[in-house]
C-alpha positions in Angstrom: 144.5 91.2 139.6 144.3 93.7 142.5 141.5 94.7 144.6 139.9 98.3 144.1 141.4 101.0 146.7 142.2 104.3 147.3 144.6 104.5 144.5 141.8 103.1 142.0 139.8 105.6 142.8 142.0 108.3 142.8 142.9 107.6 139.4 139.4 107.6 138.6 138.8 111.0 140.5 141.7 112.4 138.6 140.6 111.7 135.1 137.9 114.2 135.7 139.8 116.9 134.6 140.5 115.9 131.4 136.7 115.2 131.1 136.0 118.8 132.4 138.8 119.8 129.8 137.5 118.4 127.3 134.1 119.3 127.9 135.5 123.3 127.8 137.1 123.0 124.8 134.0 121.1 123.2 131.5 123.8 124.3 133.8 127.1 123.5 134.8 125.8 120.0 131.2 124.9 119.7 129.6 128.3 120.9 131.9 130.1 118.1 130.5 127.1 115.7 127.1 127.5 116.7 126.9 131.2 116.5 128.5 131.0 113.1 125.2 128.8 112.2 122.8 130.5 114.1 123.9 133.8 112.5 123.9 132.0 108.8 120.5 130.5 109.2 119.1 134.1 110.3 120.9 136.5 107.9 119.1 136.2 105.0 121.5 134.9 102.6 119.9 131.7 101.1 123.6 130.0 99.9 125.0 130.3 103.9 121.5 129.4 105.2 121.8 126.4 102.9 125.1 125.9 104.0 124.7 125.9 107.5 121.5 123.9 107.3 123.6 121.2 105.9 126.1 120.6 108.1 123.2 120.9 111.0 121.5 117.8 109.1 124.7 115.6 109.0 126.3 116.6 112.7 122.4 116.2 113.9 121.2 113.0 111.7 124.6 110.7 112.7 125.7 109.1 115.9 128.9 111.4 117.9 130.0 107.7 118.1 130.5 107.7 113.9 131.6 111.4 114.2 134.7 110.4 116.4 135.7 107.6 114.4 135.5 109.6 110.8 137.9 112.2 112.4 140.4 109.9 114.0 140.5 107.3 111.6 139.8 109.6 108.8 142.8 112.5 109.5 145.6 109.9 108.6 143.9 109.0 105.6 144.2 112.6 104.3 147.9 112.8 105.7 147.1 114.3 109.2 148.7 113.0 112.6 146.2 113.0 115.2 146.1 112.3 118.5 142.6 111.3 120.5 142.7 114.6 122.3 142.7 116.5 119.3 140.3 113.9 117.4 138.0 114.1 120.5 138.3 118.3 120.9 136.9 118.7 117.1 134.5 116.0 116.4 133.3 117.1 119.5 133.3 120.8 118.7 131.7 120.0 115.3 129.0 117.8 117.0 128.2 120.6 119.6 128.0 123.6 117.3 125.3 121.8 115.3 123.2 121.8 118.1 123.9 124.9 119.8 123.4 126.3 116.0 120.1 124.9 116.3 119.0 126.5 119.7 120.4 129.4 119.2 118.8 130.0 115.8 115.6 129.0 117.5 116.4 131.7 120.7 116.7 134.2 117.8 114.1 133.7 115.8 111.7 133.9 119.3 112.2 137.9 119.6 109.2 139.1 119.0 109.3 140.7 115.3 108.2 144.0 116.4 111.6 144.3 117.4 113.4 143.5 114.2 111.0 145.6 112.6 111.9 148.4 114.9 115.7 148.0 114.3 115.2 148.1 110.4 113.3 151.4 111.0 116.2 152.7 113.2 118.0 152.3 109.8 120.4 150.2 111.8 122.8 148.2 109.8 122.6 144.2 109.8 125.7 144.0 112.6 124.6 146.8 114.6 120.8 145.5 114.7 121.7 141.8 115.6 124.1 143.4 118.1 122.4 146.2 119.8 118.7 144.8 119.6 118.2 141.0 118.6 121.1 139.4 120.5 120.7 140.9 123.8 117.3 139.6 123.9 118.2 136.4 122.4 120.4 135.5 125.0 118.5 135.8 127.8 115.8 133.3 126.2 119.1 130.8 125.3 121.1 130.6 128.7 119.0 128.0 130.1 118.5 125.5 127.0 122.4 126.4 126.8 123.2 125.4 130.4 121.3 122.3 129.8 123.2 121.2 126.7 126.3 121.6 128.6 125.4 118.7 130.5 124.9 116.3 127.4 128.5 117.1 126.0 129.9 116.4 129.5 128.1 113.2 129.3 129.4 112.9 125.4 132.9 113.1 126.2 132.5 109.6 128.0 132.7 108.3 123.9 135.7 110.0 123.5 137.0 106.5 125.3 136.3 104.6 122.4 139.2 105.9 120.7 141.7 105.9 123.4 141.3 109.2 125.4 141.7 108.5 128.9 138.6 110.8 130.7 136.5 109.2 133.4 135.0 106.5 131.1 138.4 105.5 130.1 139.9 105.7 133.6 137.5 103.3 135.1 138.1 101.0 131.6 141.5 100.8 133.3 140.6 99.8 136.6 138.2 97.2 135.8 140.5 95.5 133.5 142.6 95.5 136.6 140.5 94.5 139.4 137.8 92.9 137.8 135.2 94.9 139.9 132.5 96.4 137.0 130.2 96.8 140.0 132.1 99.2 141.9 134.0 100.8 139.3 131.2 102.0 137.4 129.2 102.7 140.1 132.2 105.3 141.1 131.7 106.4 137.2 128.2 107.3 137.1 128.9 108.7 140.5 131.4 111.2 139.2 129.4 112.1 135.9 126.2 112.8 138.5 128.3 115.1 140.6 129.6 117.2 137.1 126.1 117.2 135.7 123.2 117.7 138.6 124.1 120.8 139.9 124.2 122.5 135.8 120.9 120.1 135.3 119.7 122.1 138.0 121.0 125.5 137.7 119.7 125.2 133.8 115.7 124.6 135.6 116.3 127.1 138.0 117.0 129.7 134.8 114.5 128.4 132.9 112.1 129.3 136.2 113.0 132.5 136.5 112.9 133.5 132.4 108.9 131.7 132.5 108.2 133.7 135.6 109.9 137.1 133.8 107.5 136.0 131.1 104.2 136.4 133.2 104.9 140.1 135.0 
């Protein structure tokens, strides 16, 4: 048993960037995951609607908890080798696209239908409307729910512990088992998560000010 030092919590410090790794793989897989829904939800096809609504239901109605076990326990079963980084990176993907699915397909569905209506009479085909009239204006309407679900997979990765991958959570796992020092250990843990996730908490109400007050003029 050793005391907690410098080296304690520079190991701690250092895990961060596979937390902040992690956390940009999780949200760029799930932004091309969540457009994918968002786009199959909105096109009008009923089978990829269905589809997509489906595999919002199950990402959405289960614990991320469940989600990482089923892909790390559950890829050897079906004959793939899988590491927790990778197991963590897609379960994590998967889980975020279902929700960023979901907000987005809400964002789009909030332009105004006068402008869908307008497209269709531009004769404008179904890619050229959604990318010349309805996603522009989507987007500005999803950056700040966007920015503040950034903050919730930064906080999710700390699961990705459960199964092995070393991140902050993991990191200060270590070090207690070492020093015996929950107090401090974890105290440095929440510290570090705070100082990843205020300043997007607060850049995400700052953008959410500024659309309201766009709204008003």
């Amino acid at each position: 048993m050793r005391t907690f030092g410098w080296s304690e919590l520079w190991f701690i410090v250092m895990a961060a960037k596979w937390t902040i790794a992690l956390s940009a793989i999780a949200f760029a897989g799930g932004t091309v995951v969540g457009l994918s829904v968002a786009l199959a939800r909105t096109g009008g096809i009923a089978l990829l609607a269905r589809i997509a609504t489906v595999f919002t239901q199950i990402f959405q109605g289960t614990p991320l908890l469940l989600q990482l076990f089923l892909v790390f326990f559950g890829a050897p079963i079906l004959g793939f080798e899988i590491n927790p980084w990778l197991a963590a990176a897609a379960a994590l993907t998967l889980n975020s696209g279902a929700f960023l699915g979901e907000i987005w397909r809400g964002c789009i569905q909030a332009v105004p239908r006068g402008q869908w209506e307008a497209a269709e009479a531009l004769s404008l085909s179904y890619r050229w409307r959604m990318r010349t009239v309805i996603l522009p204006q989507a987007l500005k309407i999803a950056v700040p729910p966007t920015v503040g679900y950034l903050v919730q997979i930064i906080k999710g990765t700390s699961l990705a512990a459960i199964i092995g991958f070393t991140e902050i959570t993991r990191a200060g796992q270590i070090i207690d088992n070492a020093t015996f020092q929950p107090l401090i250990v974890f105290g440095v843990v929440g510290a570090l998560y705070f100082i990843l996730c205020w300043p997007l908490s607060l850049w995400a109400w700052r953008l959410e000010k500024r659309h309201a007050r766009a709204l008003t003029r």
